[in-house]
C-alpha beads as a LAMMPS data file, in Angstrom:
LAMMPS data file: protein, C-alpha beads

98 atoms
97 bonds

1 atom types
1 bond types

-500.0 500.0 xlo xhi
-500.0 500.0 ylo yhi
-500.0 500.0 zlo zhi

Masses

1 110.0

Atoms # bond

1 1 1 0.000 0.000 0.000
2 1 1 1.219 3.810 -1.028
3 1 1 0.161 7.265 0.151
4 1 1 1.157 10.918 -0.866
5 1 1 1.809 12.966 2.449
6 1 1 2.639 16.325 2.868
7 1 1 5.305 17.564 5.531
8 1 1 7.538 20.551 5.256
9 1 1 5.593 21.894 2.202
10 1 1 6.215 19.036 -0.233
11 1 1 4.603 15.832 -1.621
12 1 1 5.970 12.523 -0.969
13 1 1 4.567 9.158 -2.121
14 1 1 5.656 6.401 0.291
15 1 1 5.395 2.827 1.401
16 1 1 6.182 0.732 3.912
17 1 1 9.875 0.173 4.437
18 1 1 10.598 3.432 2.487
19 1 1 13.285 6.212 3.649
20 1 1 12.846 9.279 2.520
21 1 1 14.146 12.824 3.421
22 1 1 11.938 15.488 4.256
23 1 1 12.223 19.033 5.969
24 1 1 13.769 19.061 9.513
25 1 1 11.367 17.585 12.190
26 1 1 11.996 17.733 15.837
27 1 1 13.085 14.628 17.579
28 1 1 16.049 12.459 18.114
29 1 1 17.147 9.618 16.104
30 1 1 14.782 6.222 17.155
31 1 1 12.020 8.828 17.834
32 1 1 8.643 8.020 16.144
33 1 1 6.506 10.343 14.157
34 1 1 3.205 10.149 12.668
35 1 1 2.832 12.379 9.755
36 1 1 -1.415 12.453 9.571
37 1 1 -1.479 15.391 6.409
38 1 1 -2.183 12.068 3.959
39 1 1 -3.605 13.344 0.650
40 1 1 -3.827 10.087 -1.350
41 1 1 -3.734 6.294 -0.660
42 1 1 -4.153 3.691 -2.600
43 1 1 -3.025 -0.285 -3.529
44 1 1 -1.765 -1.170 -7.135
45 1 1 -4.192 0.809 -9.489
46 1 1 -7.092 0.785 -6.344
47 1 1 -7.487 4.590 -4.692
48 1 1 -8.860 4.335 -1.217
49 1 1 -10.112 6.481 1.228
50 1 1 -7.908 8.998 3.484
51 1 1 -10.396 9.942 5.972
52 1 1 -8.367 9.151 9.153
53 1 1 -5.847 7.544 7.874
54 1 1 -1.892 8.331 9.164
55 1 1 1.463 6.924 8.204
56 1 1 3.713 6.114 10.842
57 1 1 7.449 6.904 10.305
58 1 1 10.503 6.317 12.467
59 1 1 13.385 9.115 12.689
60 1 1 16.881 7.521 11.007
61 1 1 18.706 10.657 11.767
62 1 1 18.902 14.803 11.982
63 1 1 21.693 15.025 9.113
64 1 1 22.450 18.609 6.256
65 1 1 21.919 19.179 2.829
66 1 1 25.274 20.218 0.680
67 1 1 26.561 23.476 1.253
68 1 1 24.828 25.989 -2.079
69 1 1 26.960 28.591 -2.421
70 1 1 25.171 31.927 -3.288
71 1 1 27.535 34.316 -4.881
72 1 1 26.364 38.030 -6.466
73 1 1 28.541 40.151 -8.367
74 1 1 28.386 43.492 -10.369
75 1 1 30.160 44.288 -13.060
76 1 1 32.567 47.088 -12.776
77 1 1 31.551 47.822 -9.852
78 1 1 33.759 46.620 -7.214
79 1 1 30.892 44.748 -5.682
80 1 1 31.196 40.451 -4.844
81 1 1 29.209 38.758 -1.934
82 1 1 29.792 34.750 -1.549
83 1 1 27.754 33.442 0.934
84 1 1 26.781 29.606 1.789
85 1 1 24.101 28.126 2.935
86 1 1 23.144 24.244 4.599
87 1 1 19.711 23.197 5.546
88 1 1 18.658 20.827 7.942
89 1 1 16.988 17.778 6.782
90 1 1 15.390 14.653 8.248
91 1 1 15.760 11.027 7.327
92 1 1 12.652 9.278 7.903
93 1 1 11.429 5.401 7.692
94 1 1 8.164 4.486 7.031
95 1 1 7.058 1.815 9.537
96 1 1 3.366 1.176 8.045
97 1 1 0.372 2.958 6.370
98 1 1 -2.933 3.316 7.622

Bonds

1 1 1 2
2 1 2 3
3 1 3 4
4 1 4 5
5 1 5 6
6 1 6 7
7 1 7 8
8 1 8 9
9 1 9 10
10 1 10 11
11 1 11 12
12 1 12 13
13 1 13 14
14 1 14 15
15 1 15 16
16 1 16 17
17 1 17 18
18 1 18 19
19 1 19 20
20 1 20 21
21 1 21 22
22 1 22 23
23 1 23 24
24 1 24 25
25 1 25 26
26 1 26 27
27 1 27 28
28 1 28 29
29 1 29 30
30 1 30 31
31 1 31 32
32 1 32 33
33 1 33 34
34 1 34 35
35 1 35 36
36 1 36 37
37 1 37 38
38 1 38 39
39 1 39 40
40 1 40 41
41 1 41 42
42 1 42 43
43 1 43 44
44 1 44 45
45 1 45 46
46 1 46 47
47 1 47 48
48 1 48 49
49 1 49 50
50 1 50 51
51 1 51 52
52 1 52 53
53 1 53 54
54 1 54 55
55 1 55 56
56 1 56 57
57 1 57 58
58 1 58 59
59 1 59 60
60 1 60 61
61 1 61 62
62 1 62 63
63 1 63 64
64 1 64 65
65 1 65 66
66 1 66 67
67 1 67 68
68 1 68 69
69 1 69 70
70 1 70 71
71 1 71 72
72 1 72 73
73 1 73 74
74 1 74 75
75 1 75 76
76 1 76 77
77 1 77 78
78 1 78 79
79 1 79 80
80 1 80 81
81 1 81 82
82 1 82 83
83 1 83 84
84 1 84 85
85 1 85 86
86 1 86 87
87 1 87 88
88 1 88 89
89 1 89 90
90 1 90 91
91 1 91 92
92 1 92 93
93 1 93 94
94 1 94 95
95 1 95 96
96 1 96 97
97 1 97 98
């Protein structure tokens, strides 16, 4: 069984046994989370319903992304900025849906 949940402001379709990595959640590694913002479930080529329905995910570990490097520069004008930047991220397994 699959399901599309939404945490951190994106979409993820996930299953059972799945890791996936998602915006940074509170919690420690070994925590469990239940992320209940399901927008679509569903077996094979079946849709069910998602009234109620939550997945159950286990935290893997608080890790961060690669550095992006933001650099601006004007032309002839003396002007260059380099700055980096590393988000936080969470690695998440999916115990079960539903």
């Amino acid at each position: 069984m699959f399901a599309v949940v939404r945490t951190g402001g994106k979409q993820y379709r996930v299953a059972a046994g799945d890791k996936i990595v998602v915006e940074k959640i509170d919690g420690d590694a070994g925590a469990s989370v239940t992320l209940g913002d399901v927008l679509l479930a569903g077996e094979g080529a079946e849709l069910k319903a998602v009234a109620g329905l939550t997945v159950a995910a286990e935290i893997v570990a608080q890790a961060k992304a690669e550095k992006v490097i933001v650099f601006k520069k004007r032309r002839r004008h003396n002007y260059r900025r380099k700055n980096g930047h590393r988000q936080n991220h969470t690695i998440l397994k999916i115990v079960s849906v539903g």
